[in-house]
KOLSE-610301 format. One line per 2 residues: number of its first residue (from 0); their letters; for each residue x, y, z of N, C-alpha, C. Coordinates in steps of 0.1 Angstrom, whole numbers, plus 5000, padded with zeros to 4 digits. Example, Ala and Ser with C-alpha at 12.3 -4.5 7.8 and 13.67 -1.06 7.14 Angstrom:
<recs>
0) as) 5132,4943,5078,5123,4955,5078,5132,4967,5078 | 5128,4978,5071,5137,4989,5071,5129,5000,5079;
</recs>
This chain:
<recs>
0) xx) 5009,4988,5000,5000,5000,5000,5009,5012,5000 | 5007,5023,4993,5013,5034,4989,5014,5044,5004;
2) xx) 5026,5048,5008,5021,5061,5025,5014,5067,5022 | 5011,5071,5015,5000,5081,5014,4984,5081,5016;
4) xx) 4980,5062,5012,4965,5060,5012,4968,5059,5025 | 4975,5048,5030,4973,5044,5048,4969,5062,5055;
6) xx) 4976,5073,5051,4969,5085,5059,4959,5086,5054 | 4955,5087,5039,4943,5092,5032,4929,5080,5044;
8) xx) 4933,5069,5043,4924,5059,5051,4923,5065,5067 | 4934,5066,5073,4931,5073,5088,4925,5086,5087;
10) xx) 4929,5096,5078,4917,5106,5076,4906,5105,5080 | 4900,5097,5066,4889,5091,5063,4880,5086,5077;
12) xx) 4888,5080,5083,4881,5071,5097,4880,5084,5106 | 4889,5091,5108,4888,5099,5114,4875,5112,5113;
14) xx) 4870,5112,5097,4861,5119,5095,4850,5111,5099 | 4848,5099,5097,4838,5091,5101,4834,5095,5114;
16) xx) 4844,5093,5122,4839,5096,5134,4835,5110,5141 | 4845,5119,5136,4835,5130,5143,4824,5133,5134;
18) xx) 4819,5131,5127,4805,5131,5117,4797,5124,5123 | 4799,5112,5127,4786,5103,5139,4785,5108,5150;
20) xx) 4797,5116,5153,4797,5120,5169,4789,5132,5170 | 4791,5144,5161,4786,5153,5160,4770,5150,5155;
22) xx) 4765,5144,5149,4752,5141,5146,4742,5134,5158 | 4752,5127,5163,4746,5119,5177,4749,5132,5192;
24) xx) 4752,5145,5186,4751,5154,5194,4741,5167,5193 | 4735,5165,5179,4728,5173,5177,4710,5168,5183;
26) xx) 4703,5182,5185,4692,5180,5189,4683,5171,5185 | 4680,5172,5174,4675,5158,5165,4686,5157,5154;
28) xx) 4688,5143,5159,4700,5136,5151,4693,5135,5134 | 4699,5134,5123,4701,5133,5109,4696,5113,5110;
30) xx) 4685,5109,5104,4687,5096,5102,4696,5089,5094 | 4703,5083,5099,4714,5069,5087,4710,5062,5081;
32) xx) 4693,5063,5082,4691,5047,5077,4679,5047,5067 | 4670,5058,5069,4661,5061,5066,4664,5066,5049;
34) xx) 4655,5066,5038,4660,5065,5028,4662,5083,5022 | 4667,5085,5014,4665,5098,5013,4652,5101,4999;
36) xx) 4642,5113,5003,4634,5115,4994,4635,5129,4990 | 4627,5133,4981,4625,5143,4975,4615,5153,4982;
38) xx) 4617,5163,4984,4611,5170,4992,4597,5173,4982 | 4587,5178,4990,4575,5181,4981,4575,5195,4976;
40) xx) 4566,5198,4968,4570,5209,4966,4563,5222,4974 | 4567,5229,4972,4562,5244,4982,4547,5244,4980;
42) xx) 4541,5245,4991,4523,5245,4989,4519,5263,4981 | 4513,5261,4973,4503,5273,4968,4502,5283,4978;
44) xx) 4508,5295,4972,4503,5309,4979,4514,5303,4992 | 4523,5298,4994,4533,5300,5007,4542,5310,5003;
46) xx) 4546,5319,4997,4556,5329,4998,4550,5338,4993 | 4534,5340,4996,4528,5351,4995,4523,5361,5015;
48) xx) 4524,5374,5009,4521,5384,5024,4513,5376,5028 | 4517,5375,5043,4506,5370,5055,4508,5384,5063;
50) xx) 4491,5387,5064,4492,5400,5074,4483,5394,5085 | 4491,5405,5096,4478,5400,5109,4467,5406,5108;
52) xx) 4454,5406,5117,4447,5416,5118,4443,5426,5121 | 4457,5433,5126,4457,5442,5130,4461,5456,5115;
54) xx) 4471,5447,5112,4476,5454,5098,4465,5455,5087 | 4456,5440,5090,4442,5443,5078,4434,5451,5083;
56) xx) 4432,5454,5094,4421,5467,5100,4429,5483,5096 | 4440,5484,5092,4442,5493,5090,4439,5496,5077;
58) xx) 4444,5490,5072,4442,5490,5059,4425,5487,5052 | 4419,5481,5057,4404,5482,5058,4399,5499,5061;
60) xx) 4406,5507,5068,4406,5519,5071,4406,5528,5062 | 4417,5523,5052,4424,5528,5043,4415,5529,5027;
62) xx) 4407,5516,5029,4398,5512,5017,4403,5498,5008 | 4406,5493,5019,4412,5478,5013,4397,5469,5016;
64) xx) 4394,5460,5002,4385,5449,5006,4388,5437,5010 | 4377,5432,5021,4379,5416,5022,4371,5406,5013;
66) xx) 4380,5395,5012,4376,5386,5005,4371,5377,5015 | 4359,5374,5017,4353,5362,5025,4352,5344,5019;
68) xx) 4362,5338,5022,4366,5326,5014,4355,5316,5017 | 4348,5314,5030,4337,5306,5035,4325,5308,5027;
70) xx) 4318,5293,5025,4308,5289,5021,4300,5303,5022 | 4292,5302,5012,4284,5312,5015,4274,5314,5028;
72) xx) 4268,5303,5031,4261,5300,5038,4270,5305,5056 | 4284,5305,5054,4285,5307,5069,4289,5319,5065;
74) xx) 4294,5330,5059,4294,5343,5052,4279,5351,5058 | 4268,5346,5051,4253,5351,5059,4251,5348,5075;
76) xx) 4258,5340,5077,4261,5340,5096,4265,5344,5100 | 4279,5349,5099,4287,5363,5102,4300,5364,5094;
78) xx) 4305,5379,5094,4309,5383,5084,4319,5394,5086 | 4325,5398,5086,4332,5412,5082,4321,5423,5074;
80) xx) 4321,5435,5081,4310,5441,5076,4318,5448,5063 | 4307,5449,5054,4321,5449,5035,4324,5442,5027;
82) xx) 4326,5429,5034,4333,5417,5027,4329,5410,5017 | 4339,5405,5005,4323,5401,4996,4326,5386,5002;
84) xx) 4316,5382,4996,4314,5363,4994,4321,5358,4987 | 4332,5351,4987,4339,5344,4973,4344,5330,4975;
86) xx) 4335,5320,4977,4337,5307,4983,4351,5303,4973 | 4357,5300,4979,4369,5293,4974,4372,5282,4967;
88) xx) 4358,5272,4972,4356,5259,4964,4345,5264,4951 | 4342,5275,4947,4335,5281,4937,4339,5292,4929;
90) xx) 4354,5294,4931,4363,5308,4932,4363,5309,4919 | 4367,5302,4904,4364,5307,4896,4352,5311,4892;
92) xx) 4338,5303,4895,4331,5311,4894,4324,5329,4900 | 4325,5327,4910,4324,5338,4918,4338,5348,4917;
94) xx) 4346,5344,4910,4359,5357,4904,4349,5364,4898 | 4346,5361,4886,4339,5365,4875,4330,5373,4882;
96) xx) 4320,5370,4892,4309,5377,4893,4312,5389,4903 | 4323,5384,4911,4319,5394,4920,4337,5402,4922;
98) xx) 4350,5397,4918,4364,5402,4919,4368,5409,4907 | 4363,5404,4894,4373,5409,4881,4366,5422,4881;
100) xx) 4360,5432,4885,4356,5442,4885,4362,5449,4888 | 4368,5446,4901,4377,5457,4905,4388,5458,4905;
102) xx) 4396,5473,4907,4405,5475,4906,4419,5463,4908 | 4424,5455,4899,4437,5447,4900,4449,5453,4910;
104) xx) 4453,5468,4918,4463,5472,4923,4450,5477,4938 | 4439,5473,4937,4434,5472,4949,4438,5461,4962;
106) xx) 4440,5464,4970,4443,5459,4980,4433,5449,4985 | 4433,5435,4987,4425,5424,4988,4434,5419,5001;
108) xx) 4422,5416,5010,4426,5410,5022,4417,5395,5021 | 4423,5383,5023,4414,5371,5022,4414,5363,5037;
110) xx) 4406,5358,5040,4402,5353,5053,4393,5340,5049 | 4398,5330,5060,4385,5320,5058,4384,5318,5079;
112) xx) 4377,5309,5077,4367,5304,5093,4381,5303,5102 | 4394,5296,5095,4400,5292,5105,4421,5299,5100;
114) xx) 4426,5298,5112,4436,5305,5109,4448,5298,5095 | 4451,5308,5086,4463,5300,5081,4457,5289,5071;
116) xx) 4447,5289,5066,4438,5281,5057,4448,5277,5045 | 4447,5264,5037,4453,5260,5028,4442,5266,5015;
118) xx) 4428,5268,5015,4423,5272,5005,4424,5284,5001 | 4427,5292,5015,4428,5311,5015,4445,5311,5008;
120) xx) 4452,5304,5009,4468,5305,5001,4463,5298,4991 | 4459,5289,4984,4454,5290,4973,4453,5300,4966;
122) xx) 4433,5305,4971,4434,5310,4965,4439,5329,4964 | 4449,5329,4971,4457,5343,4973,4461,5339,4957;
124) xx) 4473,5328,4957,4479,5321,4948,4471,5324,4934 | 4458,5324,4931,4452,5324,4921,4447,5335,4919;
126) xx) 4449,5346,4929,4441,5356,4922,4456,5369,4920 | 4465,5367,4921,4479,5368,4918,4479,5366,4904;
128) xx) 4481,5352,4898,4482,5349,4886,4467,5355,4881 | 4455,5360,4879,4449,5368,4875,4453,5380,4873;
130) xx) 4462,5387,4883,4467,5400,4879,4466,5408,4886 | 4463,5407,4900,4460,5414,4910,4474,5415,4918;
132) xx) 4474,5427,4923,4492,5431,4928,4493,5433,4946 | 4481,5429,4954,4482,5435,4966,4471,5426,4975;
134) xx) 4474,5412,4971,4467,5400,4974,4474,5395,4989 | 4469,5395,5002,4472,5391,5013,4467,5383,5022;
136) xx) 4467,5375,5027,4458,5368,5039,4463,5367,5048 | 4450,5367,5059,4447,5374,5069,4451,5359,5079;
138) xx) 4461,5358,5085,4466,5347,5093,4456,5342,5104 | 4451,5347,5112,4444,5344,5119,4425,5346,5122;
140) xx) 4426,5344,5104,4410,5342,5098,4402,5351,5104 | 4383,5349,5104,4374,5358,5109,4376,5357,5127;
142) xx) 4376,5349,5133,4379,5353,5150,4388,5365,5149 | 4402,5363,5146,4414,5370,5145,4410,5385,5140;
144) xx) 4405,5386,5130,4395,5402,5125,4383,5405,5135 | 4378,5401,5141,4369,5401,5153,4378,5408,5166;
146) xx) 4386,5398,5167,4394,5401,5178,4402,5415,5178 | 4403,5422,5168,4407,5428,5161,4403,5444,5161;
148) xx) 4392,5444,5165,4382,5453,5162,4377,5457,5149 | 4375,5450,5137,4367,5447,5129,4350,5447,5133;
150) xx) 4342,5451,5126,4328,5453,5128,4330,5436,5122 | 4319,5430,5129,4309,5421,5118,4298,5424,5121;
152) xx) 4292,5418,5110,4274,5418,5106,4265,5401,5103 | 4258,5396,5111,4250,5385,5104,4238,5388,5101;
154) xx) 4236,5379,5090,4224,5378,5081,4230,5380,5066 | 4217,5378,5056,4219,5380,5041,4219,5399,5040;
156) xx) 4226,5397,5031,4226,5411,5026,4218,5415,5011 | 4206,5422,5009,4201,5422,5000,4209,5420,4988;
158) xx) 4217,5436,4987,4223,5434,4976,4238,5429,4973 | 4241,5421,4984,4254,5415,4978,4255,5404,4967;
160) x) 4266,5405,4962,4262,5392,4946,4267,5379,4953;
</recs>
């Protein structure tokens, strides 16, 4: 064997070991055994603004609208007073009727029932690729805007679409 591998090999062993040692020191250890996968990809609307409700009440001040992501039906129960209806599982339809109207550099605050919603980043995510430049949700949903000092209102509203 050539001098040179015999150290290249003690190196080597020696890297071994402080790399197990340091891994079996860290707070959660790195698995050895477990296979390696492919990470998933980044969920919809995740590297879009999350505002609290405190920042959406201001701006609700300002003349920013909310987007009410909940079924219609819990929208007529209570509500953000302003807010339109734009069920999320209906969103292209209800774009059309009741979002593409307005202003695209209007400020859109989106909210659903519960904090941090996968359908409210959705559909942030979607109304973005529409063309809209100032699309946010509201992290801590309608309690959080409540808590907030946000007005709500329940019941139907004659003339909302």
């Amino acid at each position: 064997m050539p001098p040179g591998a015999r150290q290249a090999i003690g190196l080597l062993g020696v890297a071994i070991v402080i790399g197990l040692g340091g891994n079996a020191l860290r707070e959660t250890p790195l698995s050895l055994t477990a296979p390696l996968e492919t990470p998933p990809p980044p969920e919809a609307g995740a590297g879009l603004p999350a505002s609290p409700a405190a920042d959406a009440l201001a701006s609700w001040e300002e003349g920013a609208f909310f987007l009410d992501l909940r079924p219609r039906e819990e929208w007529e129960a209570d509500r953000v007073f302003g807010s339109l209806s734009v069920d999320s599982d209906l969103f292209e339809d209800r774009y059309f009727e009741v979002v593409a109207d307005l202003d695209p550099s209007l400020p859109l605050f989106l909210y659903g029932a519960v904090a941090d919603s996968h359908s409210v980043r959705r559909t942030a995510a979607r109304l973005e690729e529409l063309g809209h430049t100032d699309v946010r949700f509201v992290v801590s949903g309608l309690a959080g805007l409540r808590d907030a000092g946000l007005e709500t209102v329940q019941g139907p509203e004659e003339s909302a679409p």
